[in-house]
VEXPA-459068 format. One record per residue (C-alpha): residue number from 1; residue in three letters; x, y, z. Coordinates in Angstrom, 2 decimals, m for minus. Layout:
N
seq;type;px;py;pz
NUM;ala;X;Y;Z
...
This chain:
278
seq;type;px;py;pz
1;unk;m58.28;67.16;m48.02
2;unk;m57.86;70.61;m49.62
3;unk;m60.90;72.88;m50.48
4;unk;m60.31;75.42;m53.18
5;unk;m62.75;78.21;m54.62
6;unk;m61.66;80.39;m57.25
7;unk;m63.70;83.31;m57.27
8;unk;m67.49;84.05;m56.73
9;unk;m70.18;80.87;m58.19
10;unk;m71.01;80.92;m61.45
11;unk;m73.63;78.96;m63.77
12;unk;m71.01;76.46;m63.95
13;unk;m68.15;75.27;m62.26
14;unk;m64.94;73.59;m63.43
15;unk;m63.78;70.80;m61.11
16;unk;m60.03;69.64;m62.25
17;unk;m58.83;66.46;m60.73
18;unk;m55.01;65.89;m62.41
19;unk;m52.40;67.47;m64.30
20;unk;m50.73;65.57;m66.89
21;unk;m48.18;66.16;m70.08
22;unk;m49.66;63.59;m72.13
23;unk;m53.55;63.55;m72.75
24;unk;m55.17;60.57;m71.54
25;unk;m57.36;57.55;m74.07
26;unk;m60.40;59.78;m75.31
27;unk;m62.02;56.43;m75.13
28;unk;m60.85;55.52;m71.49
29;unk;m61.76;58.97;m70.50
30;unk;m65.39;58.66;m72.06
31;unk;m65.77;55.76;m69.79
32;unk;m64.40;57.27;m66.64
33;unk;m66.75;58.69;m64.43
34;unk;m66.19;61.89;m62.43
35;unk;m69.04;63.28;m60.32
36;unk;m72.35;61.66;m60.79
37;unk;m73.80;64.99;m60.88
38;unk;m71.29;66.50;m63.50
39;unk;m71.26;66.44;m67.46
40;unk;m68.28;64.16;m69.12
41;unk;m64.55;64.09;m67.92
42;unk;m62.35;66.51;m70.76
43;unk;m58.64;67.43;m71.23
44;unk;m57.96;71.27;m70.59
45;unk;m55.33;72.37;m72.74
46;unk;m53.08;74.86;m70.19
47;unk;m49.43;75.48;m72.59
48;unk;m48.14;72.11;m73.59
49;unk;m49.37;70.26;m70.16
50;unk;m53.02;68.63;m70.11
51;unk;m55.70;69.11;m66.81
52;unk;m58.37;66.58;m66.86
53;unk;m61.43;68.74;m65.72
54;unk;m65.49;68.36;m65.17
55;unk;m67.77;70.67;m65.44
56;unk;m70.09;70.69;m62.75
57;unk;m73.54;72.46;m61.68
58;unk;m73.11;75.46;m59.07
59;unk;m76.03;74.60;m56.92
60;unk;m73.81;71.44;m55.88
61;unk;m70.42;72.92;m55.99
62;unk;m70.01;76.15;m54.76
63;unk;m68.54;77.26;m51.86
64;unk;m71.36;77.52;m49.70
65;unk;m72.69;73.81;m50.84
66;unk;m70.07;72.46;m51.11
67;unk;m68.79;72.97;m47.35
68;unk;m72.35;71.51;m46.09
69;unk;m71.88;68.38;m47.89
70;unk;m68.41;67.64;m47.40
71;unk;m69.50;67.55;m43.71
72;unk;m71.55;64.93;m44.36
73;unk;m69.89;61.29;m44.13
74;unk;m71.48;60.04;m46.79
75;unk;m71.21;62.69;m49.55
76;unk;m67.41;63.21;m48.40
77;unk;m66.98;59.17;m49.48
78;unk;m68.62;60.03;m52.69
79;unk;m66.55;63.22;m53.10
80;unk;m63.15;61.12;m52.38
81;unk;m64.31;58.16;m54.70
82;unk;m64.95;60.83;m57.58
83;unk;m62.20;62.40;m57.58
84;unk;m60.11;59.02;m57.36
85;unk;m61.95;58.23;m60.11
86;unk;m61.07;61.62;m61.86
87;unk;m57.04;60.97;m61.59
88;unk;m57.04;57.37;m62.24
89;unk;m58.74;58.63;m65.80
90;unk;m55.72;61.42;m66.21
91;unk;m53.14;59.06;m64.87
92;unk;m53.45;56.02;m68.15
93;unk;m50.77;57.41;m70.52
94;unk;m47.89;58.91;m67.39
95;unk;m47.27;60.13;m64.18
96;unk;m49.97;63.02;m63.06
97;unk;m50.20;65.18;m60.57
98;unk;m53.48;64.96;m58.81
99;unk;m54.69;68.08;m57.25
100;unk;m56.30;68.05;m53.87
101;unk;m60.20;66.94;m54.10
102;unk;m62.39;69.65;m54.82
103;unk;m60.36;72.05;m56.82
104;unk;m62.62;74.06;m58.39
105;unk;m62.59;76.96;m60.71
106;unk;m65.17;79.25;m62.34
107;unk;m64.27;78.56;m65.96
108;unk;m61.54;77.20;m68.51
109;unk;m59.28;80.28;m68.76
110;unk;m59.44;80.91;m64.73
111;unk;m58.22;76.75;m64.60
112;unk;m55.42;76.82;m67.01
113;unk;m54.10;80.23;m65.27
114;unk;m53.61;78.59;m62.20
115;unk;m51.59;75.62;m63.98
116;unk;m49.46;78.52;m66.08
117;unk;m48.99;80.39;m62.45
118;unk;m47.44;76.86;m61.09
119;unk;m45.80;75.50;m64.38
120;unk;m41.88;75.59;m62.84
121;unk;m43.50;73.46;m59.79
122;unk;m45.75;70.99;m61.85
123;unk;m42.74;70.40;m64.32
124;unk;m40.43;69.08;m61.50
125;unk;m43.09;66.93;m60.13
126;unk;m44.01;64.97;m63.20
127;unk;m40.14;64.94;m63.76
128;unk;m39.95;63.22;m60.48
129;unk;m43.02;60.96;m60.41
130;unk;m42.34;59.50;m63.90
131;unk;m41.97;55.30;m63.33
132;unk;m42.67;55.77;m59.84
133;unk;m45.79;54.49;m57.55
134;unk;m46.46;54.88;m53.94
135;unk;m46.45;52.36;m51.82
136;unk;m48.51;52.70;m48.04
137;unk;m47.06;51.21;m45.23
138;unk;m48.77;50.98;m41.38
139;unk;m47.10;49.19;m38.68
140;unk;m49.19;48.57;m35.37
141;unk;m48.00;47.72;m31.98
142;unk;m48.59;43.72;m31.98
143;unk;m52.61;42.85;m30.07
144;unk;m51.52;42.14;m26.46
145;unk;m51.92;38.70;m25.23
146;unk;m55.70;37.92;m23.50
147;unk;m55.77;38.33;m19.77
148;unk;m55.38;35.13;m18.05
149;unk;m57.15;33.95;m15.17
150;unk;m54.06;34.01;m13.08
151;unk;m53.26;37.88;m14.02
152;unk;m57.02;38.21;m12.86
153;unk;m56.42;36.55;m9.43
154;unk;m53.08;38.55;m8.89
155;unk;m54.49;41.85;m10.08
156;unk;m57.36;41.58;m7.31
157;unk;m55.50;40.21;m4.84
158;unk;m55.34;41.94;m1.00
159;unk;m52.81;44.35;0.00
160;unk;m52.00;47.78;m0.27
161;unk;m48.01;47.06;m0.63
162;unk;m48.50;44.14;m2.96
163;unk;m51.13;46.41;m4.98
164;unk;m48.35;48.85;m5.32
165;unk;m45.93;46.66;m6.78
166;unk;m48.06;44.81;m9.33
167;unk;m49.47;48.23;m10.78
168;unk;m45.45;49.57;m10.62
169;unk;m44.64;45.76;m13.01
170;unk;m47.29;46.59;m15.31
171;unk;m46.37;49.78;m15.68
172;unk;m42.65;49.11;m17.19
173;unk;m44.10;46.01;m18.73
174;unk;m46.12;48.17;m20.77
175;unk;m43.27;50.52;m21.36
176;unk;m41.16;48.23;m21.82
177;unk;m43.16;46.64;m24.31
178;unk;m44.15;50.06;m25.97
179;unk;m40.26;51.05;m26.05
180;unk;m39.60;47.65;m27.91
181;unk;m42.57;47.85;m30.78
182;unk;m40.74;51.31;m31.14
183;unk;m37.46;50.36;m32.17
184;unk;m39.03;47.17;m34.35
185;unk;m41.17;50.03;m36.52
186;unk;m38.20;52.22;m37.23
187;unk;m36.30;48.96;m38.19
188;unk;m39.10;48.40;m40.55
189;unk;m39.21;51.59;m41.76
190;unk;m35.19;51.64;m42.28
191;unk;m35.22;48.50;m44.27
192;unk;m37.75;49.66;m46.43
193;unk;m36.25;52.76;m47.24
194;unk;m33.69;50.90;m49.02
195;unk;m35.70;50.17;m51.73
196;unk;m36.96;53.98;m52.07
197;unk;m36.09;57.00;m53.16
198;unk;m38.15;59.02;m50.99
199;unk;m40.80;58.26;m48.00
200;unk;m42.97;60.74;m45.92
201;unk;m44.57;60.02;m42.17
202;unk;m48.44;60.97;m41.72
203;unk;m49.59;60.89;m38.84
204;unk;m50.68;57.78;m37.49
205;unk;m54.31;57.37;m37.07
206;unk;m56.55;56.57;m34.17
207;unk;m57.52;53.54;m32.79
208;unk;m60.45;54.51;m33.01
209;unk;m60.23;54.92;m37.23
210;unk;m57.74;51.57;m37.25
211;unk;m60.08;49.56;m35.30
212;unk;m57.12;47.61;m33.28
213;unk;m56.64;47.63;m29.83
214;unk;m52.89;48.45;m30.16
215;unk;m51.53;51.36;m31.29
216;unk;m50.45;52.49;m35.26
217;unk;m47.19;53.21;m34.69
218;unk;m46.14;54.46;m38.11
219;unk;m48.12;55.70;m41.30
220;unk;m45.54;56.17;m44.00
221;unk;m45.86;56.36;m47.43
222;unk;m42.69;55.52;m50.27
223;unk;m41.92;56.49;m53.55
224;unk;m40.34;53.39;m55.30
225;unk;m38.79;53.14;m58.95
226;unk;m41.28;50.51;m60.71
227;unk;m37.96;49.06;m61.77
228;unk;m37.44;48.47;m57.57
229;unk;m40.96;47.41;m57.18
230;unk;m40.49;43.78;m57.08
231;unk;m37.73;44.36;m54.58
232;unk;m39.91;46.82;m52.43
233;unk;m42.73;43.87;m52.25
234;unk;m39.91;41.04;m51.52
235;unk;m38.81;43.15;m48.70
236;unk;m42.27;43.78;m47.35
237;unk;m43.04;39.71;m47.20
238;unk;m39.54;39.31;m45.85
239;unk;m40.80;41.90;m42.58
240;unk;m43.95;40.07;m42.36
241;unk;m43.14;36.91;m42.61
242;unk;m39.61;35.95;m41.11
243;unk;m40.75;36.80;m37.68
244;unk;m37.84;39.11;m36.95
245;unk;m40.59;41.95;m35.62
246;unk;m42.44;40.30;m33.42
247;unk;m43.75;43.43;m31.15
248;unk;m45.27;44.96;m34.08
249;unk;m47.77;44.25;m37.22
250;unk;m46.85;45.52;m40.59
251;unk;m49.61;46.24;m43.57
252;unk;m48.63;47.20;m46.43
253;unk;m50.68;48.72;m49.88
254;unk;m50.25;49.55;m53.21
255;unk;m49.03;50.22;m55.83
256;unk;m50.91;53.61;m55.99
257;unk;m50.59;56.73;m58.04
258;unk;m48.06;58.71;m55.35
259;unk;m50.76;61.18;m53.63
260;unk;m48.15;61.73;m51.03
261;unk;m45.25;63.10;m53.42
262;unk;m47.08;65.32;m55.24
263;unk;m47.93;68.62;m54.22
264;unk;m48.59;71.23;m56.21
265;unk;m48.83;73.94;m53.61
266;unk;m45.20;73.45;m51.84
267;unk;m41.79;73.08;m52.51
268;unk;m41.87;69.55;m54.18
269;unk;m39.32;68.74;m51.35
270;unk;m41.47;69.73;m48.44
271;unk;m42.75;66.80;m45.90
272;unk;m40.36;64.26;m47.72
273;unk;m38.13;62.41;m45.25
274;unk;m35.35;61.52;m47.66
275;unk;m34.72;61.93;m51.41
276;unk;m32.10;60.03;m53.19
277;unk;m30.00;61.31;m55.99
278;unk;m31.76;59.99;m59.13
């Protein structure tokens, strides 16, 4: 998540969700909903690209509010859902580039300044999202097997020696077992990058966000062609279903408008693993 602020509050504030170089439906963007607490979604003219904005009240949105209820877990969801709501509005009519949540500005000419400021960079991303989604891929370290009764009985058995040795097994069983789930995820994520022209790592999350006893290995996210997409999804049920990666668990998601790839403030490059010639 990126926090913006341009400038002191003011009695209104302009949130902007998306860049785009062809204005969305009017009618699908009456219907979208931004903020609950914001007037109607509207295009923002900024040269001959379009920035699908929302005016919003200051008491809610400036810097100072803003920060206290983004710490709460609750108005952070409804943040997130807004402004996925916001870019799925600016994305209907070609590729977008959505800006991180809560970009805010203090009016219309302050908005389309920053857009002017960042054309060269916006133009080479819309260039190089255009027919392309992103895909989300997780593999996890395969659930270890129960404990059986008989592990029990030798893991409490008597003697110091014997103690030793069964903790020193374990050990490079776990390793061992670790090393292999390894090499299975980077198989996965070679194969898939076959059918992409670019893919990024994030870091993988906790087990404590995952919910899974084993570990998430890898968190990557691809950009694939839509003419590759049926090929991308062919080779996903292939992974997960020919049982050729046993020591891992792959999940797979999309396809969504490519978050990941699309950066306004960096090189359009940065954090991108590889990037085929197009």
């Amino acid at each position: 998540m990126s926090t913006t602020a341009a400038g002191p509050a003011a009695p209104g504030i302009v949130c902007a969700f998306a860049v785009t170089r062809t204005p969305p439906d009017p009618a699908a963007l009456a219907a979208a909903r931004g903020h609950e607490e914001g007037g109607p979604l509207r295009v923002l003219s900024a040269g001959d690209l379009c920035l699908v904005v929302q005016d919003v009240p200051a008491t809610l949105f400036d810097e100072e509010a803003l920060t206290e209820r983004l710490n709460r877990p609750d108005d952070l969801e409804r943040c997130a859902r807004a402004h996925h709501r916001g870019v799925e509005a600016a994305a209907g009519r070609g590729p977008v580039v959505p800006l991180p949540m809560a970009t805010l500005y203090r009016g219309d000419l302050t908005a389309a300044r920053a857009v002017a400021a960042r054309r060269p960079v916006l133009d080479t991303l819309l260039d190089r999202l255009r027919d392309r989604t992103e895909w989300a891929v997780k593999v996890h370290a395969a659930e270890p097997p129960p404990e059986s009764a008989a592990d029990t009985g030798a893991r409490t058995g008597s003697g110091g020696r014997a103690y030793l040795s069964r903790v020193s097994a374990r050990r490079r069983d776990r390793q061992s077992a670790h090393d292999e789930a390894l090499a299975e995820a980077e198989a996965v994520d070679a194969e898939l990058r076959r059918y992409a022209v670019a893919a990024t790592r994030h870091r993988p999350q906790s087990e404590r966000l995952t919910g899974r006893r084993a570990p998430q290995l890898l968190n990557i996210a691809y950009l694939v062609e839509d003419a590759r997409r049926t090929a991308f999804a062919e080779a996903l049920a292939r992974l997960t279903a020919d049982g050729r990666h046993r020591a891992v668990r792959v999940d797979a998601s999309g396809p969504w408008i490519p978050y990941s790839f699309a950066r306004w403030d960096e090189d359009p490059q940065a954090g991108t693993d590889r990037e085929a010639a197009s």
